[in-house]
C-alpha positions as CSV (number, residue, x, y, z in Angstrom):
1,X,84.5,138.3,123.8
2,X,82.0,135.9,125.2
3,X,83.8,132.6,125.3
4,X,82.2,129.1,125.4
5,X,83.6,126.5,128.0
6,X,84.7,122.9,127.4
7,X,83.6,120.7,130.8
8,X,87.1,119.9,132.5
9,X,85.3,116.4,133.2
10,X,85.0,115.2,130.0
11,X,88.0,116.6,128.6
12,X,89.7,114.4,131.7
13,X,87.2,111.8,130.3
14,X,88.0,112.2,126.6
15,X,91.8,112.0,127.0
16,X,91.6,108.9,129.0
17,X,89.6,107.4,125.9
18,X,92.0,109.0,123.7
19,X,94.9,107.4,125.2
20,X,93.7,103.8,125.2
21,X,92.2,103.6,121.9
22,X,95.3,105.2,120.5
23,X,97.6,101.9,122.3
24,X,94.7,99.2,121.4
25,X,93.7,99.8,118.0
26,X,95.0,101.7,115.1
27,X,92.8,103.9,113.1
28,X,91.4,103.5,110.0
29,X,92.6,104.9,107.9
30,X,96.0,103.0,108.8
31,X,94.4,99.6,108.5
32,X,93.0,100.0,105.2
33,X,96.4,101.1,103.7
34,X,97.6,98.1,105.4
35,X,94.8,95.9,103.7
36,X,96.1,97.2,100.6
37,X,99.5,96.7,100.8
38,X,98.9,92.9,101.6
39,X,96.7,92.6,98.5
40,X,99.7,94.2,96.4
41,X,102.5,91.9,97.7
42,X,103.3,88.7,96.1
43,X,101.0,85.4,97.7
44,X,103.1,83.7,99.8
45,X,106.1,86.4,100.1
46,X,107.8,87.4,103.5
47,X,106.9,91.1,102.9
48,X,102.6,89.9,102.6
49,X,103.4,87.3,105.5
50,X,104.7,90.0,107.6
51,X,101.7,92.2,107.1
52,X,99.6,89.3,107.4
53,X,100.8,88.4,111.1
54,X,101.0,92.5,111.9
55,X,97.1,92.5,110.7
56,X,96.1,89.6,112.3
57,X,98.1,90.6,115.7
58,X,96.0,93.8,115.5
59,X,92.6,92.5,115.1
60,X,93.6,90.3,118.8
61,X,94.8,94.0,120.5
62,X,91.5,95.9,119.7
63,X,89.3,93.0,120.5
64,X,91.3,92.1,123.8
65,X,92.0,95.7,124.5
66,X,95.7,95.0,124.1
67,X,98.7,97.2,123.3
68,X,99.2,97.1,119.5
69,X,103.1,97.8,119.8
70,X,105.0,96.6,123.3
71,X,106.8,100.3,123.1
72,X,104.2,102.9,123.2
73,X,106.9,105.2,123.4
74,X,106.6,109.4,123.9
75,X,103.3,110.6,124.8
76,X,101.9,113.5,122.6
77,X,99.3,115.6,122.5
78,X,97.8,118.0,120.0
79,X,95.2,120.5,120.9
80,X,93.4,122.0,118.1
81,X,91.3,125.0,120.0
82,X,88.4,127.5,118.5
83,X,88.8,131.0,118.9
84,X,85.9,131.0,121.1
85,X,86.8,127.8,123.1
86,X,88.0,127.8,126.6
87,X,88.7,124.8,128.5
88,X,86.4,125.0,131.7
89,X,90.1,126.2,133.7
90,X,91.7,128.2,131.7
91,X,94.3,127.0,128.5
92,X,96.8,126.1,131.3
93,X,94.6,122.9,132.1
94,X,95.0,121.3,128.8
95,X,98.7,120.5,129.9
96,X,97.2,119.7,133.5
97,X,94.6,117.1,132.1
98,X,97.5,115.9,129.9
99,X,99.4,115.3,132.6
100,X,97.4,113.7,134.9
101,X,95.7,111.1,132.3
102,X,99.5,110.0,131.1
103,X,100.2,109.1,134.8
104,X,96.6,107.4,135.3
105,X,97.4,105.5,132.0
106,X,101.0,104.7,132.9
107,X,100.0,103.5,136.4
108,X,97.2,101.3,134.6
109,X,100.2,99.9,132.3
110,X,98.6,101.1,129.1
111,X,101.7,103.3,128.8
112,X,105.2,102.0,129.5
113,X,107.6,103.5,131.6
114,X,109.4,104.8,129.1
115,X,109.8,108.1,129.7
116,X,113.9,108.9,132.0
117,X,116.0,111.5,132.3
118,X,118.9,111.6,129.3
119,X,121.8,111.9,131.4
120,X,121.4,110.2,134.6
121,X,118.5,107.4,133.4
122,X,116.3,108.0,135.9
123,X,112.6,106.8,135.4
124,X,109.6,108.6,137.4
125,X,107.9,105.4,136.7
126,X,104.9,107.8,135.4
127,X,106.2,109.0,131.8
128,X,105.8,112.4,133.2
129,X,109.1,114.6,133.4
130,X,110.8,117.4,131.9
131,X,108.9,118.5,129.0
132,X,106.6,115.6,128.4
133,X,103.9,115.0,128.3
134,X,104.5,117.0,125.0
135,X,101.9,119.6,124.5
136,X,101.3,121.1,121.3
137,X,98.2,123.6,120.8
138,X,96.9,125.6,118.0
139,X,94.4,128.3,117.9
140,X,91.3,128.2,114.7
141,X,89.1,131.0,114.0
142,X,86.7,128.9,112.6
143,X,86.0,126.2,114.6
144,X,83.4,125.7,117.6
145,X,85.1,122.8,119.1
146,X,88.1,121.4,120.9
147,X,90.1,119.1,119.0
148,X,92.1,116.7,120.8
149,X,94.6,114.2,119.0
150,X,97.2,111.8,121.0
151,X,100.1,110.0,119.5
152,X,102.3,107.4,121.5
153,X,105.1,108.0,119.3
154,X,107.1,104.8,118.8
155,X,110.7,105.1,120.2
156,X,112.1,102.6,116.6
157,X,110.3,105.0,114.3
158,X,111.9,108.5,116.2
159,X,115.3,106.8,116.8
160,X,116.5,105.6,113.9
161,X,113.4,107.6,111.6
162,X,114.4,111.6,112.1
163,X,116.7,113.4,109.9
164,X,117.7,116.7,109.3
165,X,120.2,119.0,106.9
166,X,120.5,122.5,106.7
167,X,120.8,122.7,102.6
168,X,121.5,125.7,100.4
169,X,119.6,126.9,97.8
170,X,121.8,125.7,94.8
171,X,120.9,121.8,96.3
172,X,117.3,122.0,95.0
173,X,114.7,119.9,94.5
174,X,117.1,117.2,93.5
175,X,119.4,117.9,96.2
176,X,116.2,117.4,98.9
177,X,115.3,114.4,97.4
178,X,118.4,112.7,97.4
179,X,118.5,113.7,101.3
180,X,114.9,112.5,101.9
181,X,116.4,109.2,99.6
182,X,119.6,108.8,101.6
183,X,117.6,108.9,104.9
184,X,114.7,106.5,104.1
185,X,117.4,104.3,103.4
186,X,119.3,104.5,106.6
187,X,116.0,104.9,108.1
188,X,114.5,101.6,107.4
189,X,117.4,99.1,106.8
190,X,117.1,95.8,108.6
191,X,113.6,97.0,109.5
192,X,114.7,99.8,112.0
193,X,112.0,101.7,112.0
194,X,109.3,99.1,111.1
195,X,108.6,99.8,107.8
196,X,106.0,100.0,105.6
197,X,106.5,103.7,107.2
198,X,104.8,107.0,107.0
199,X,107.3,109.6,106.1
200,X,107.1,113.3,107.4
201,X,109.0,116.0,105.2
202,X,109.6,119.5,106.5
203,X,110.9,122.1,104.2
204,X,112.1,125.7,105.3
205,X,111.7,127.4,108.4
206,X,114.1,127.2,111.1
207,X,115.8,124.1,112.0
208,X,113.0,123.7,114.6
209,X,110.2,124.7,112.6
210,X,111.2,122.7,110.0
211,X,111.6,119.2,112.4
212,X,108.3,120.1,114.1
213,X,106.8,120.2,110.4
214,X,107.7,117.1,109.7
215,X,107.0,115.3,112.8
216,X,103.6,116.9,112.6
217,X,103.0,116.0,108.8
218,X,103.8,112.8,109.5
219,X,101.8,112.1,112.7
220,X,98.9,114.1,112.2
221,X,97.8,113.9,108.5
222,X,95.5,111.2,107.1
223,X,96.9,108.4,105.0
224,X,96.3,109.1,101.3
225,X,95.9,112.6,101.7
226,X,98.0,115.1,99.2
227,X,99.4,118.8,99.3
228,X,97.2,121.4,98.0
229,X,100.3,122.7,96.3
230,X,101.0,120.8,92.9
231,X,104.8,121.3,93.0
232,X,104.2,120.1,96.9
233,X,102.0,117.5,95.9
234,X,104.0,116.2,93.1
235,X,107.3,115.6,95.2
236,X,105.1,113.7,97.5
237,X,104.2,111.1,94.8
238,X,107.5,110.9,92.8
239,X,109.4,110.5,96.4
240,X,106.9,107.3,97.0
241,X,107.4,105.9,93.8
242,X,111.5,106.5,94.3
243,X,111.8,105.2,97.8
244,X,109.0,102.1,96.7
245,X,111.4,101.3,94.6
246,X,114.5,100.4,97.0
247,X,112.6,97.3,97.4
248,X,112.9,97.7,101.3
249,X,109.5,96.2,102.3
250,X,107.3,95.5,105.4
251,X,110.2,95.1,108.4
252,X,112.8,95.1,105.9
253,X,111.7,91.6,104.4
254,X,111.9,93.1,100.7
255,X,108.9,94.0,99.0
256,X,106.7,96.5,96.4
257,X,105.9,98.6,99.6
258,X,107.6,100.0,101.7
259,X,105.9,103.0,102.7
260,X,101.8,103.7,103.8
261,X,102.4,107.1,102.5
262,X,104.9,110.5,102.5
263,X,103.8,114.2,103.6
264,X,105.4,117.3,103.0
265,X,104.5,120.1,104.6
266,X,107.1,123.3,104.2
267,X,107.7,126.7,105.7
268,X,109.0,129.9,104.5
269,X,112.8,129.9,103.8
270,X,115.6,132.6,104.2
271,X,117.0,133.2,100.7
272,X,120.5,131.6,102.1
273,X,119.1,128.3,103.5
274,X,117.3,125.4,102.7
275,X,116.7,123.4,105.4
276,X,115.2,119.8,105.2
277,X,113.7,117.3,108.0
278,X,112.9,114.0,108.1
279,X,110.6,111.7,110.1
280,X,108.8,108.9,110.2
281,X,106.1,106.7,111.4
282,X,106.1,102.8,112.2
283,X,103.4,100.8,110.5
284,X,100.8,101.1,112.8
285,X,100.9,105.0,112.7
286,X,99.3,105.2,116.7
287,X,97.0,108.1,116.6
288,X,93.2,109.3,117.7
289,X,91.4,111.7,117.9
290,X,87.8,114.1,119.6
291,X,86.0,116.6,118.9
292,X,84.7,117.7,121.9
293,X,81.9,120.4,122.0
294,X,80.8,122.9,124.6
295,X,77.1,121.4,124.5
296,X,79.3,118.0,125.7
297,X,79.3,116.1,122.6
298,X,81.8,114.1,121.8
299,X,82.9,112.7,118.3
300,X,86.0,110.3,117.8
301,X,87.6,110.2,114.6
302,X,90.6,108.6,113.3
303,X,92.9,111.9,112.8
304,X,92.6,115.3,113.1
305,X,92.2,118.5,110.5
306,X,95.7,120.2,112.2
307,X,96.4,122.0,108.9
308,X,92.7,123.1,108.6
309,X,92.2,121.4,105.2
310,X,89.0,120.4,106.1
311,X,89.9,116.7,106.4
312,X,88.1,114.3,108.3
C-alpha cells in the first residue's frame, strides 16, 4: 500500500497551535450553548450573573491570549488517522510530537505544572511523566487526513465528575438512570465540578471500555449533537430534562441549567453485566481541533468527528 505522509513540521507546528487555542479560547460551539443558557436564566439571578462574568472573563482570555481556566489540568490528545496516512516518522512520532509540544507549552506557562507522581508528589515541572501526555489514536478507512484534537482536561471536572458501577442486567434502564442521577448530583454540589457541565455516559464494555466511552463522549462530541440510536438518543434527552431539573445551576448558584449537554455512547455487554460510567466536563468544555492534510493544509475546527458521524 502506497501511503501518503503528513510533514513532521507542521504536525509539530499544528499541536503547538492546538494547545494554545485550546487554553485561550473555548470553541464554539461551547460558547453558543453558553449564550443560551444566559438568555434562559432569570434577569438579574446568580445562576445568569455567574454565566455572565464566566462569558465576559472569556471574551478578555481569547483577546489577551490568556488561560480561560487557571488549572489546565491533564493534557490529552486524540489522533484521528486515515488508512492511508502516515506521519512523516512513522505512528510512533505522534506520541513524540505530543510530548515535546506539552513540555514546550509547559515551559512557556500555557500549561501548568500539574502533572506529579501519585505516590511520592514529585513534579517534573514539564507535565510529562508516566503515561501522559495521554495518547489516544484511531485508525479511518475513509479519511485522507490526520485529525488531531487536544483537551486540557480540568482536574474539578475529573475529580469530583467520574463515576462508575458495574450494574446487572435486572437494574435497567431505570436502574442506569438513577446511577447517572445519583452521580450528577454528587458530581456538581457546591459547584464541584463547575457546572453547567457536559456529561459523558458509557454503557457496556469492560469497566475500562466503558470509562474511556464516556470520557470520550463527553470530551470529544459536539454540543447539541444526539445518538443515532433512538432508545440512545432518547435517554440522552429525558436524563437532561431529569438532572435540569435538580435545580443545581451554573457553579452550584441554583438555576434552569445546569448542564450544556449529556452523551451516551455504549459498548457491547456480557449478558451478566451492565456496567455504567460517568464523566463530565466543566463549563468551558477546553477542546480544539486540525485537520491536517498531506498536500500541508491545515483546517481548525472546534471538535472533532471521533465517532465518524460525519460531524463538523
Amino acid at each position: 500500500m502506497t501511503y501518503k505522509t503528513v510533514s513532521e513540521k507542521i504536525l509539530l507546528k499544528t499541536l503547538d497551535s492546538l494547545i494554545l487555542k485550546s487554553v485561550t479560547a473555548i470553541p464554539g460551539d461551547v460558547k453558543l450553548c453558553l449564550e443560551k443558557i444566559m438568555e434562559a436564566e432569570k434577569p438579574g439571578s446568580m445562576a445568569a450573573e455567574s454565566i455572565r462574568v464566566t462569558m465576559e472573563n472569556l471574551r478578555m482570555c481569547e483577546k489577551e491570549s490568556l488561560l480561560a481556566c487557571p488549572d489546565t489540568g491533564y493534557p490529552l490528545f486524540y489522533f484521528r488517522v486515515g488508512s492511508g496516512i502516515l506521519p512523516e516518522n512513522g505512528m510512533e512520532s505522534l506520541y513524540e510530537a505530543s510530548i515535546r509540544c506539552v513540555e514546550r507549552a509547559t515551559g512557556k506557562n500555557r500549561l501548568r505544572k500539574t502533572m506529579v507522581h501519585p505516590l511520592t508528589r514529585f513534579n517534573p515541572g514539564t507535565n510529562v511523566i508516566q503515561f501522559l501526555p495521554k495518547v489516544e489514536v484511531k485508525f479511518s478507512g475513509d479519511i485522507d487526513y490526520l485529525e488531531a484534537t487536544f483537551v486540557p482536561k480540568g482536574g474539578g471536572s475529573e475529580i469530583f465528575g467520574t463515576f462508575y458501577r458495574m450494574m446487572t442486567p435486572v437494574d435497567g434502564i431505570r436502574g442506569v438512570k438513577k446511577f447517572i442521577l445519583d452521580s450528577a448530583q454528587r458530581a456538581m454540589e457546591a459547584g464541584k465540578s463547575c457546572p453547567p457541565n457536559l456529561v459523558g455516559i458509557g454503557i457496556g464494555g469492560t469497566a475500562d471500555l466503558c470509562m474511556k466511552l464516556a470520557k470520550e463522549s463527553a470530551l470529544l462530541r459536539p454540543v447539541g449533537s444526539r445518538h443515532p440510536e433512538k432508545i440512545i438518543s432518547d435517554m440522552e434527552r429525558s436524563l437532561m430534562d431529569d438532572i435540569n431539573s435538580l435545580g443545581i445551576g451554573s457553579m452550584g448558584t441554583g438555576g434552569k441549567i445546569s448542564l450544556l449537554d449529556l452523551h451516551i455512547e455504549y459498548a457491547a455487554s456480557h449478558t451478566a453485566a451492565l456496567p455504567v460510567a460517568f464523566n463530565c466536563q466543566c463549563s468551558v468544555c477546553r477542546r480544539a481541533t486540525a485537520r491536517i492534510y498531506p498536500s500541508g493544509k491545515v483546517e481548525m475546527l472546534d471538535y472533532p468527528d471521533w465517532f465518524g458521524r460525519g460531524e463538523k
